[in-house]
C-alpha positions as CSV (number, residue, x, y, z in Angstrom):
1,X,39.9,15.7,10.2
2,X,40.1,19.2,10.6
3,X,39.5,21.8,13.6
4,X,36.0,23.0,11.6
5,X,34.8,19.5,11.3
6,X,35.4,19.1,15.3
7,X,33.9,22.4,16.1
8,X,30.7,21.8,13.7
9,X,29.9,18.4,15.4
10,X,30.7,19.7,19.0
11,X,28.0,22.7,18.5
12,X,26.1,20.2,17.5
13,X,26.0,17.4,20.1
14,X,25.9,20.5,22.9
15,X,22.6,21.6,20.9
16,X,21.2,17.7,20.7
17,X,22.9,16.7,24.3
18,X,22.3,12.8,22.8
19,X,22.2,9.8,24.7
20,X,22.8,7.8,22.3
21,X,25.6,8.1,18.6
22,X,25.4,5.8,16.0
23,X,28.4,5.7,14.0
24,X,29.8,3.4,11.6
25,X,32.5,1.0,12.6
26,X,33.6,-0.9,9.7
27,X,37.1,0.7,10.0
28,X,37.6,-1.7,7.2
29,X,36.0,0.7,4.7
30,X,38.8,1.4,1.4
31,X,38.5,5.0,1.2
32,X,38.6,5.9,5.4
33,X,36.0,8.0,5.6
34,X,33.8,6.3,8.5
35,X,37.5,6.4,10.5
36,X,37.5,10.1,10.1
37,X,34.1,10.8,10.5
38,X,34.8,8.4,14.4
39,X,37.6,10.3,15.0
40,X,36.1,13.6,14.6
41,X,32.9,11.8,17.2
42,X,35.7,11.2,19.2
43,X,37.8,14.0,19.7
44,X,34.1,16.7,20.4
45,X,33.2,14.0,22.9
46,X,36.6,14.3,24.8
47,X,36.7,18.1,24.3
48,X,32.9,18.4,25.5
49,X,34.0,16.2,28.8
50,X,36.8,18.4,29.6
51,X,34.6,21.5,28.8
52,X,32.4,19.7,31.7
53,X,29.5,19.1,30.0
54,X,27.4,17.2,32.4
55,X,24.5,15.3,29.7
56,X,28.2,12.9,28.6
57,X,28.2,10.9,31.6
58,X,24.8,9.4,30.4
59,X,26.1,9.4,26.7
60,X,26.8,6.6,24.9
61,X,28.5,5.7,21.3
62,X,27.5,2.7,19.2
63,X,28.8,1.5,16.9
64,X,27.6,-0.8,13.4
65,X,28.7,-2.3,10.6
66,X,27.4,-3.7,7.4
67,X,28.4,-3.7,3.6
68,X,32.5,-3.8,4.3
69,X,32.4,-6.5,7.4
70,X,30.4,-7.4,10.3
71,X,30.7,-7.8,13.8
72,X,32.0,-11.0,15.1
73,X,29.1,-12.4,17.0
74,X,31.1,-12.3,20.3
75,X,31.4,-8.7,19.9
76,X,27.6,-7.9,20.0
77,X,26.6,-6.0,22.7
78,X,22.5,-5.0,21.0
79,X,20.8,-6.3,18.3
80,X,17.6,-4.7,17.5
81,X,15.1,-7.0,15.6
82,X,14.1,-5.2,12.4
83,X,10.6,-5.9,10.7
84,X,10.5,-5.8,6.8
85,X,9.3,-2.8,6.6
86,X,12.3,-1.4,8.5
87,X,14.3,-3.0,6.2
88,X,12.8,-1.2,3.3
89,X,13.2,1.8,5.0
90,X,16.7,0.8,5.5
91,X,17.3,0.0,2.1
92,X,15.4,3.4,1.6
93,X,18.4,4.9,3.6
94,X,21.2,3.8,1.4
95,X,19.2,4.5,-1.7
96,X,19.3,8.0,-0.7
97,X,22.9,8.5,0.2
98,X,24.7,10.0,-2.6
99,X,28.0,8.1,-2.0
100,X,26.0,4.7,-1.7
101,X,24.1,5.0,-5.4
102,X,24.3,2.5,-7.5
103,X,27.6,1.5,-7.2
104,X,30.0,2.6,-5.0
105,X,33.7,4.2,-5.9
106,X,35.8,2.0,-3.9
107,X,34.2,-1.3,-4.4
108,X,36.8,-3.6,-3.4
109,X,36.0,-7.2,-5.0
110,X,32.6,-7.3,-4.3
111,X,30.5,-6.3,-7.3
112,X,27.2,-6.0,-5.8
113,X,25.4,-2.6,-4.7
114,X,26.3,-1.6,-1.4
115,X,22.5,-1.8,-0.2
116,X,22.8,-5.7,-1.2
117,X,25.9,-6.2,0.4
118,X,24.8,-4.6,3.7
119,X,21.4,-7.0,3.8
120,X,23.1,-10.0,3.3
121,X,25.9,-9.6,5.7
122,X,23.5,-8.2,8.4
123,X,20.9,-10.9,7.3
124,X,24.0,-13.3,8.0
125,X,24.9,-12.5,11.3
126,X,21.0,-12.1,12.1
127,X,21.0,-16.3,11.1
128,X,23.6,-16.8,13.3
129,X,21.9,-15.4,16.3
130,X,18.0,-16.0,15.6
131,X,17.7,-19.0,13.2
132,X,17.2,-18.7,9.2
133,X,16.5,-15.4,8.2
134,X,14.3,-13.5,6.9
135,X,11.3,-16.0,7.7
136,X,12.4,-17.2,11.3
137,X,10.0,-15.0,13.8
138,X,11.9,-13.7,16.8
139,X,10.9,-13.7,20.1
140,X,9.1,-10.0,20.0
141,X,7.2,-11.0,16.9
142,X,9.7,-9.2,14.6
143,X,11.6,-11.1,11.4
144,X,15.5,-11.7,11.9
145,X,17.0,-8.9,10.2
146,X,19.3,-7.2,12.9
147,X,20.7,-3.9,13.1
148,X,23.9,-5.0,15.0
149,X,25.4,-2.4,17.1
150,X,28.3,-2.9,19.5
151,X,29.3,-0.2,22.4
152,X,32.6,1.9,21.9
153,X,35.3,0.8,24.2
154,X,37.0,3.4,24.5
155,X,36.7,5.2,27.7
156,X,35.6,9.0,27.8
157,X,36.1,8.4,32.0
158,X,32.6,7.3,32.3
């Protein structure tokens, strides 16, 4: 992390004023890069709040996971019910990213493409909480997949 990457993403948030981040948390990931990319979230939050920007207070960070691990259902504070379509678009996502292509450089033991790995592990969880995915129809009318967030801990002094 260094003091440009902070400064970009702090000009940025002040320009956005978001309610709402969405960051990766599989802190699991081999090569340490979503870690980075939290701590740099992190530290223009903190820096922001001390700056007394006012929009923080009503800011919040969530956090997902999906191809390295998944959230232990316990620690679930949102799941959104995803149609297929917004799992193709999903999908769509990764295909897109230039790290997630094919295959991906630090692939640990799992041979699959990241974009398969991701599905089945949130398709898992999904199971867990709404019965057997992808068929089961949730309560809203939407399938099962989930797009399983959890709320940072961390305190900014909210």
């Amino acid at each position: 992390m260094g003091e440009a990457d902070v400064v970009i993403t702090m000009e940025l948030l002040q320009k956005l004023k978001p309610q709402q981040i969405y960051a990766a948390g599989d802190l699991a990931d081999p090569h340490g890069t979503h870690k980075v990319c939290l701590d740099v979230i992190f530290e223009s939050l903190r820096r922001l709040k001390a700056q007394g920007e006012e929009w923080i207070k009503d800011c919040w960070v969530w956090l997902y996971k999906g191809a390295w691990q998944e959230w232990d259902i316990a620690d679930i504070e949102m799941a959104i019910p995803m149609s297929p379509d917004q799992v193709m678009k999903k999908r769509y996502g990764i295909f897109i990213h230039q790290s997630q292509k094919d295959s991906v450089p630090f692939q640990g033991s799992d041979s699959r493409e990241f974009w398969q790995r991701a599905e089945e592990r949130n398709g898992n969880t999904a199971n867990l909480l709404c019965g057997a995915w992808p068929y089961k129809i949730c309560s809203n009318g939407s399938f099962c997949e989930m797009a399983l967030l959890t709320k940072v801990i961390e305190s900014l002094g909210q």
